[in-house]
C-alpha positions in Angstrom: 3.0 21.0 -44.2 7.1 20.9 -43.8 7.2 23.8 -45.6 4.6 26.1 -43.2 6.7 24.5 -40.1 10.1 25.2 -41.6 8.6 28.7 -42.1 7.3 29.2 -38.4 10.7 27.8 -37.2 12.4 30.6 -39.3 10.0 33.3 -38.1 10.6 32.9 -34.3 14.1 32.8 -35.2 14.2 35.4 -37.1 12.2 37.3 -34.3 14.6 36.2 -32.0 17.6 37.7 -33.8 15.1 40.3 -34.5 14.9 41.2 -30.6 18.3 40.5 -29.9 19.1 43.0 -32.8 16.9 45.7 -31.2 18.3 45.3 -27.9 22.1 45.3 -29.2 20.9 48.9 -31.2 19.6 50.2 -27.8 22.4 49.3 -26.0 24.7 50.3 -28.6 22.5 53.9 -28.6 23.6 53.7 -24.8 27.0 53.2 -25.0 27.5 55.4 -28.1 26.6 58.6 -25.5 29.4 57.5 -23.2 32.8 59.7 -23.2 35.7 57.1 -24.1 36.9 57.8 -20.0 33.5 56.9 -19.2 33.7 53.5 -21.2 37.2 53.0 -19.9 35.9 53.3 -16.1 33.0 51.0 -17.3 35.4 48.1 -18.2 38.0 48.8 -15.3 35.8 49.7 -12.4 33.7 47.0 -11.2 31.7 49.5 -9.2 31.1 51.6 -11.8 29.9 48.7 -14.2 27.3 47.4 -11.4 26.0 50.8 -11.7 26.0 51.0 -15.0 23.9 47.8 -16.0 21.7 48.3 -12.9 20.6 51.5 -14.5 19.3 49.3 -17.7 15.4 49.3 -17.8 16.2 45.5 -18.7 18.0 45.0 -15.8 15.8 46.9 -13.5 12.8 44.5 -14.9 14.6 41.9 -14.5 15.8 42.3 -11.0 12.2 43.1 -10.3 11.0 40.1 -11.9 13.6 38.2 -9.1 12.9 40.0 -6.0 8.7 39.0 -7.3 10.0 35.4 -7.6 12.0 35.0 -4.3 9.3 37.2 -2.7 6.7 34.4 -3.9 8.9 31.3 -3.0 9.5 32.5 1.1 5.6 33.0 1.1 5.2 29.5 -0.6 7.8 28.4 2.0 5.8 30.1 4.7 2.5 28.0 4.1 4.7 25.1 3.5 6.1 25.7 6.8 2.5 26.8 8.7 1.3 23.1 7.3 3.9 20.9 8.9 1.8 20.6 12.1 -0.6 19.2 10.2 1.2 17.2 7.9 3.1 15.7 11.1 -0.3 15.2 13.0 -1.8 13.7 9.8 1.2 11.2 9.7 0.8 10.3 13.5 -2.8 9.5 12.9 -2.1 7.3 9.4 0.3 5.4 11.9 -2.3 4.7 14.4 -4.6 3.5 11.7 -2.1 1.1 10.3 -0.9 0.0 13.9 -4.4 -0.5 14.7 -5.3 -2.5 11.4 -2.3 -4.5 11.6 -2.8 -5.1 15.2 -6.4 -6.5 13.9 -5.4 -8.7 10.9 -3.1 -10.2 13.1 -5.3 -11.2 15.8 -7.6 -12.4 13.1 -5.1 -14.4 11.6 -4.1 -15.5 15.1 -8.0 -17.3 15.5 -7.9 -18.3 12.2 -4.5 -20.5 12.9 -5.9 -21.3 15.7 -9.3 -22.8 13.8 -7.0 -24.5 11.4 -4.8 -26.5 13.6 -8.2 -27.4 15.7 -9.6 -28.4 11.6 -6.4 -30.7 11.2 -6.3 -32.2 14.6 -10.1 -32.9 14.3 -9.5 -34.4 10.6 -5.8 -35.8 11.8 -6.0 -39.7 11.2 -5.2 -40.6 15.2 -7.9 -38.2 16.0 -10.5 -39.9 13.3 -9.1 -43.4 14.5 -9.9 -42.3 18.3 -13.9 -41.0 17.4 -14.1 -44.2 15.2 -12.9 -46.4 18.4 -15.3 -44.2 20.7 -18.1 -44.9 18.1 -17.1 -48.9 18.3 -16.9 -48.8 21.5 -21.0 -47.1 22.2 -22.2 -49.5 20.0 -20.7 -52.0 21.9 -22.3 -50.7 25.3 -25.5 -50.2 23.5 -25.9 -53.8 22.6 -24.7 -54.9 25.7 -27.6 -52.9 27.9 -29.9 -54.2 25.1 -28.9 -58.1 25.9 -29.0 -57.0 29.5 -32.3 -55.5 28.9 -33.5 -58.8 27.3 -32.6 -60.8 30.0 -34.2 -59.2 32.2 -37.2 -59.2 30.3 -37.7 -55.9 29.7 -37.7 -56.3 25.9 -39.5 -58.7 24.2 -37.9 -61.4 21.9 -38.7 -59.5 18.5 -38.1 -56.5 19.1 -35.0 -57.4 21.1 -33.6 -59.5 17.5 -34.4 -56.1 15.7 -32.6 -54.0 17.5 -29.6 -56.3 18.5 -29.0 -57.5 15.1 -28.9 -53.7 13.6 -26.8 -52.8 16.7 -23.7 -56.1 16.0 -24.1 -55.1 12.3 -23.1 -51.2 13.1 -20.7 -52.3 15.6 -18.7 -54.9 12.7 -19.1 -52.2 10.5 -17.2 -50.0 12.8 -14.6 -52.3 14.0 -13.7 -53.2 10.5 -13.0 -49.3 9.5 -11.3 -49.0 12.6 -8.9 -51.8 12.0 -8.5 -50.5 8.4 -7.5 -47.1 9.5 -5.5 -48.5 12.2 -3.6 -50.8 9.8 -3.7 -48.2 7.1 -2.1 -45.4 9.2 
């Protein structure tokens, strides 16, 4: 395996050297048909030496090859150009959309602050201690209008012991939690 690598390493290189061999020969063939006053005008006129290796085939392909090239880019740059409307336009709207969902998440999360500081002032201990003080408090009324209810007759005695008796056991209930939490907080 090394070996057929090592062997297609030496053939590009050797067909490297073999084309820069080739070319050297041609231009060597070139140059060999020059008069020595038309080498020595080569080598001290600049002039003359641009025209000289502009007149190369290799030259001439190659300066083709670069006009192609820079021909190709200012089109490229062209389209490139003819987008930017769009590409601006497309950036404008992405903005929007952003602006707009960030606008939205942050009224959501506005209400959803808002629902939990309305959570922790329901569930805050004062609160609780207040509701359970209301809740004390109806009971209390409750059994009150029921004594009131019993003396003036509108209740019978049994009935009245029922319901008066679950009533004052709610309402200790209550008052003992409240006192608890009051103590407690």
């Amino acid at each position: 395996m090394l070996t057929h690598r090592g062997s297609q390493e030496h053939k590009r290189g050797s067909s490297s050297i073999n084309s820069n061999t080739a070319r050297t020969d041609r231009f060597a063939a070139i140059l060999k048909d020059k008069s020595v006053d038309e080498l020595q005008k080569l080598l001290s006129n600049k002039e003359a030496y641009q025209q000289f290796l502009s007149s190369l085939d290799e030259v001439k392909i190659q300066n083709n090859v670069k006009d192609e090239l820079c021909k190709e880019t200012l089109q490229l740059v062209d389209e490139n150009l003819k987008k930017e409307p769009r590409i601006v336009e497309l950036r404008n709207q992405y903005r929007i959309i952003c602006t707009t969902q960030l606008a939205g998440a942050q009224e959501k999360l506005s209400e959803l602050d808002k629902q939990k500081e309305e959570m922790l002032k329901l569930n805050s201990p004062l609160y609780l201690i207040h509701r359970i003080q209301e809740a004390v408090n109806k009971t209390e009324e409750e059994s009150e209008n029921l004594h009131q209810q019993f003396l003036d007759r509108e209740i019978d005695i049994g009935a009245f012991l029922y319901k008066y008796k679950s009533l004052r056991t709610a309402y200790h209930r209550k008052s003992l939690i409240h006192l608890a939490a009051k103590i407690s907080n």
